[in-house]
GUSE-164848 format. One record per residue (C-alpha): x, y, z. Coordinates in steps of 0.05 Angstrom, whole numbers, plus 5000, padded with zeros to 4 digits. Layout:
N
     X     Y     Z
     X     Y     Z
...
% end
This chain:
383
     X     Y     Z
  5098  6757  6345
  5025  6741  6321
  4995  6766  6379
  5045  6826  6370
  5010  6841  6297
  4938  6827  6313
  4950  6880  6365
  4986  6930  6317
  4924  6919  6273
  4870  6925  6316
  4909  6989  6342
  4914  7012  6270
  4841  6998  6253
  4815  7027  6318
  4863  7092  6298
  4853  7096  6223
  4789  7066  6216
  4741  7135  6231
  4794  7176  6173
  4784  7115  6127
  4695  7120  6143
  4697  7207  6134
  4746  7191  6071
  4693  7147  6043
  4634  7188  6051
  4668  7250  6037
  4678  7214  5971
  4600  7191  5971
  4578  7253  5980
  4637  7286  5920
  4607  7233  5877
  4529  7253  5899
  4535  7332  5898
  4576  7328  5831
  4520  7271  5793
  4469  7323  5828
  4513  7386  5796
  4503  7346  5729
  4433  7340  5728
  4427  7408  5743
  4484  7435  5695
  4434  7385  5644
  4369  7430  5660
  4409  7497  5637
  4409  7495  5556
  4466  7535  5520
  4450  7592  5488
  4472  7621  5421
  4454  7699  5408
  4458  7719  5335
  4451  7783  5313
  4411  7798  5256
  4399  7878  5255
  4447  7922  5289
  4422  7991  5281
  4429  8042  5339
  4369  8088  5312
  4322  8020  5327
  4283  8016  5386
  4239  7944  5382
  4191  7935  5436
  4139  7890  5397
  4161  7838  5357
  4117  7775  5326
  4135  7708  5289
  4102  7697  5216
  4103  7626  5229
  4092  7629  5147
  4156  7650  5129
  4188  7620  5196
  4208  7692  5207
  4193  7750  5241
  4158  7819  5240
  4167  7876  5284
  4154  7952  5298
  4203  8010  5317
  4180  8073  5367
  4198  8113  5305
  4149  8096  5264
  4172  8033  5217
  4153  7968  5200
  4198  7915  5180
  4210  7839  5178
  4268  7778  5190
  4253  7725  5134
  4300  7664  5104
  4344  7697  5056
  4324  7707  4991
  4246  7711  5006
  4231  7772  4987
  4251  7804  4922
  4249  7875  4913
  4256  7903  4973
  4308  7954  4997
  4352  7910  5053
  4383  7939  5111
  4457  7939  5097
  4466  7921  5169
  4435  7845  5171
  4488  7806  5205
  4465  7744  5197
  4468  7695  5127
  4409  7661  5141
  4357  7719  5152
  4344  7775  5112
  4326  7845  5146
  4268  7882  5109
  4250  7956  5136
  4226  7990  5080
  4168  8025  5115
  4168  8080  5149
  4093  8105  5174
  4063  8181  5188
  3989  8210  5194
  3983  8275  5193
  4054  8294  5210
  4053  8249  5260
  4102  8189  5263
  4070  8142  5304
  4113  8109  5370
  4084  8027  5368
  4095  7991  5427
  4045  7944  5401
  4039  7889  5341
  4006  7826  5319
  4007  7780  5262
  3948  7727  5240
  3947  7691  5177
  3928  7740  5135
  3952  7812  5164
  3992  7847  5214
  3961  7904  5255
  4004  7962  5296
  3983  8012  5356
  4018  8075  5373
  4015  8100  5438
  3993  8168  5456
  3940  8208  5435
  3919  8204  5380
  3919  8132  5385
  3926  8101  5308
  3910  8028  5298
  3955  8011  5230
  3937  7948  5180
  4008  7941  5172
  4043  7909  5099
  4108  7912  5067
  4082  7936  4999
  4083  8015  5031
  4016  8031  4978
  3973  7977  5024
  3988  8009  5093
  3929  8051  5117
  3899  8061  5196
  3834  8037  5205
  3827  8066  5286
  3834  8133  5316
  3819  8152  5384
  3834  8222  5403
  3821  8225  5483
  3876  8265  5518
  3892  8200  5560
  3900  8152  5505
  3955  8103  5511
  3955  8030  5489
  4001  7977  5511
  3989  7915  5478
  3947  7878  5423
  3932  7808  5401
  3887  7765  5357
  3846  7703  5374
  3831  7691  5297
  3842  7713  5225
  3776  7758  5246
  3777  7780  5320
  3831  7823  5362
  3840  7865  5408
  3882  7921  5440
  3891  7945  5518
  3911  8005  5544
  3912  8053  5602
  3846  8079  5632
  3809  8147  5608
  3745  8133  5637
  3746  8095  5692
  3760  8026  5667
  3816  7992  5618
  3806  8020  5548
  3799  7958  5508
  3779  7961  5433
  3762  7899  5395
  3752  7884  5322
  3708  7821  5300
  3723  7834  5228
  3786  7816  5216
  3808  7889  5238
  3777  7933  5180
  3739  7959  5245
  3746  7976  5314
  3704  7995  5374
  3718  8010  5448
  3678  7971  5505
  3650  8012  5551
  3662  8015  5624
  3600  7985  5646
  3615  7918  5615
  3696  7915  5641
  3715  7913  5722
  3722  7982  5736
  3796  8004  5747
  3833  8024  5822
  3867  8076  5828
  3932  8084  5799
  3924  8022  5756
  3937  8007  5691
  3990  7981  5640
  4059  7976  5611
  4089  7984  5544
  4145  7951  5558
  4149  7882  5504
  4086  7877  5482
  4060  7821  5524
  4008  7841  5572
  3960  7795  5538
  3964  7716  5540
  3903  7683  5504
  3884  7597  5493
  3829  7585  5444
  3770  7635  5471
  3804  7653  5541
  3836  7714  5549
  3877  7741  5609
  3900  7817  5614
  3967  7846  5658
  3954  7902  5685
  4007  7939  5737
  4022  8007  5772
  3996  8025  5838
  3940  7965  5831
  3962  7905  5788
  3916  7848  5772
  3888  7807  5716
  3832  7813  5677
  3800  7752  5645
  3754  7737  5599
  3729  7662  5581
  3703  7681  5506
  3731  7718  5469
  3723  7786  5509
  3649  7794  5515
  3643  7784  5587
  3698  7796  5643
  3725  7776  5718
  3776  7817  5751
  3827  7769  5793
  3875  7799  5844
  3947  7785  5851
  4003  7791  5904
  4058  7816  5853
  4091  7877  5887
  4043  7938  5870
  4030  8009  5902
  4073  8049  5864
  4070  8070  5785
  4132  8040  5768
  4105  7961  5795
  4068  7906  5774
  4066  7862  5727
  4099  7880  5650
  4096  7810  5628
  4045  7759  5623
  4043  7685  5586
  3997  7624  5589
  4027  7553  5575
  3957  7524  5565
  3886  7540  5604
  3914  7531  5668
  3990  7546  5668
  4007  7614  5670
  4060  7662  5696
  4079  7732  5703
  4140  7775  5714
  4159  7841  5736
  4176  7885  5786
  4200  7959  5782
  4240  7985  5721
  4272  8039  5761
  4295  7981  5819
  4318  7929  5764
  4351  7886  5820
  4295  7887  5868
  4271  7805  5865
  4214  7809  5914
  4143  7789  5894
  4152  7795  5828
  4151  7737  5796
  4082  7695  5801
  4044  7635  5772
  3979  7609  5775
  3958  7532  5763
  3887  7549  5764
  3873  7588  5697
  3890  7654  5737
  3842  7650  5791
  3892  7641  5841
  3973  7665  5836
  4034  7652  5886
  4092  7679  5886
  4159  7643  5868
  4237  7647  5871
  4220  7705  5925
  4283  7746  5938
  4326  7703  5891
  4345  7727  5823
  4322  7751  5770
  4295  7820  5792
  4252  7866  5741
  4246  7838  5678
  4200  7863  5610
  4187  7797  5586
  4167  7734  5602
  4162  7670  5553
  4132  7595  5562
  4188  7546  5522
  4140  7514  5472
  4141  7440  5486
  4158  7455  5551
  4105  7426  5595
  4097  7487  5624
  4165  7482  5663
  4208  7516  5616
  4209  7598  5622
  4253  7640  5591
  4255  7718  5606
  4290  7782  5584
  4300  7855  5605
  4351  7906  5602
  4390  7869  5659
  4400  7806  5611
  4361  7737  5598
  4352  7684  5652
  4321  7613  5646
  4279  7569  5694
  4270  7497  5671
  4219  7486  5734
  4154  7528  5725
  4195  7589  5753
  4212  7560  5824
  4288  7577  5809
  4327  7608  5754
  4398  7611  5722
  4424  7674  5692
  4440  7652  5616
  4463  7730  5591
  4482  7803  5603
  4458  7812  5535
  4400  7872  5544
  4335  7851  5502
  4254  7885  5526
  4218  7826  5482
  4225  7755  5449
  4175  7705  5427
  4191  7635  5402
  4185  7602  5335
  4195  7528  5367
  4221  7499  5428
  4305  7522  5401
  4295  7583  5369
  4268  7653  5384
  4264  7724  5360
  4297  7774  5413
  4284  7858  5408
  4313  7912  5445
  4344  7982  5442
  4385  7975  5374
  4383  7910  5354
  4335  7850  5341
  4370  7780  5349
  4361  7703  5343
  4368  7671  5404
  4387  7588  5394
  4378  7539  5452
  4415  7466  5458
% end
């Protein structure tokens, strides 16, 4: 009888024993994907969207933080200015009925013309002291921009037929600039160094001369990244590569770029810089929003050099691309009409946090930014 059950067993082991080894490692490797499914599912943050202004006649393309009121400000392509504060900041102002939110109040109380003519911004920035606004078009008005309707007043015109201006940003309290599409020969860029009482346009023969077919978008405002005196310039269409500048815009390099290009409707629309070296851009073609080759990039050598990531993998065309403050340069977040999508590793993948159709965002810290689109502008909350 013993021999009888050392046989049975050995049969039994020799039988069972290769089901009992795939059992275990099927288990192993259960256990492995899902701690590996966990670590990833960690890297994703939820997101909160709260709306602050609903309002269908909107149409936000350029928004700003006012890191003094831990707010916002923003312009409309209909001609207004307005601004998200803490509740209860501002007295006296007239309040769009529609603020959603209890936190923020929505201030619009300006609405801008010159000469008949209500200006279309795509374009805004905010320094300690001021906020300045460009319409696109011709004429081109720059606009010191305040609440108080009495202090508004534009302090640049520029009446070539071919006027158009994309984007604008400050270094300083005292020096800023604006870019826009070419009208003669070269990227019209106009720079103040006076805190923007004054502006003049450089001329061709000290900026890279332009290829054909190239030049900018209006899309979000953010075809301008600048650290300290470095500056680095978007531009897109049938050529799309980056300007740079190392101070401050008196001299300039012109990089090239392997971000799909050729046609008027590619390039880069979206450009950010984590630090002097970290940078990344984003586009594609507006009127293919699911097309996802070449066009997302990054460069680790301050812009002299850019490869393309996440080729063929989602997300396609987006307006705007973001560095998560804090993020040591891993964490992107970007938006477009198609919805918002997140990459916690310096772009080389993504996750697809929202539907939810924004053209702009910047961020106040590393939980919370400001979100614009077509009819609303919205606080957008990371955990």
């Amino acid at each position: 009888m013993a021999i009888y059950h050392d046989s049975m067993r050995k049969t039994l082991f020799i039988f069972i024993g290769p089901f009992l080894l795939f059992g275990l490692l099927f288990i192993i490797r259960n256990r492995t994907h899902s701690s590996n499914e966990k670590l990833i599912n960690q890297s994703i943050p939820y997101m909160e969207i709260e709306t602050i202004i609903k309002d269908s006649t909107l149409n936000v393309r350029a928004i700003e933080v006012v890191e003094a009121y831990q707010g916002a400000a923003f312009v409309t392509s209909d001609g207004r200015f307005g601004a998200i504060v803490p509740s209860n900041t501002f007295k006296g102002f007239d309040q769009l009925n529609l603020s959603e939110s209890d936190d923020f109040d929505a201030v619009l109380p300006v609405s801008l013309a010159f000469d008949s003519i209500t200006p279309n911004f795509r374009a805004l920035s905010v320094n300690k002291r001021r906020a300045y606004g460009i319409s696109i078009g011709s004429p081109a008005l720059i606009y010191k921009l305040d609440l108080d309707l009495e202090e508004n007043k534009v302090v640049y015109i520029e009446n070539h037929p071919k006027a158009f201006y994309d984007a604008m940003e400050f270094w300083n309290d005292q020096e800023g600039l604006a870019i826009g599409d070419p009208t003669d020969g070269c990227l019209s860029i106009v720079i103040t160094r006076d805190g923007g009482k004054t502006w003049s346009k450089l001329p061709c023969e000290n900026l890279p001369l332009a290829k054909d077919g190239e030049a900018a978008f209006a899309a979000s405002d953010s075809n301008i990244a600048m650290v300290g005196d470095k500056t680095w310039i978007a531009t897109g269409g049938k050529a799309s590569r980056i300007l740079y500048s190392p101070d401050k815009g008196n001299s300039w390099e012109v990089y090239e770029t392997p971000i799909i290009q050729g046609l008027e409707t590619t390039g880069m629309y979206s450009l950010d810089f984590y630090d002097e070296t970290h940078g990344f851009a984003i586009g594609g073609d507006y009127t293919k929003p699911e097309g996802n080759n070449a066009n997302k990039i990054r460069t680790n050598d301050g812009g002299k050099t850019w490869h393309v990531v996440a080729d063929g993998q989602a997300p396609g065309y987006r307006s705007c691309v973001q560095y998560v403050p804090n993020g040591n340069a891993s964490k992107l977040v970007t938006v477009g009409f198609k919805g918002i999508d997140y990459s916690s590793d310096s772009g080389n993948s993504w996750s697809h946090l929202s539907d939810e159709a924004f053209y702009t965002l910047r961020f106040l810290n590393d939980s919370v930014a400001f979100a614009a689109g077509q009819g609303r502008v919205s606080k957008l909350i990371f955990r």
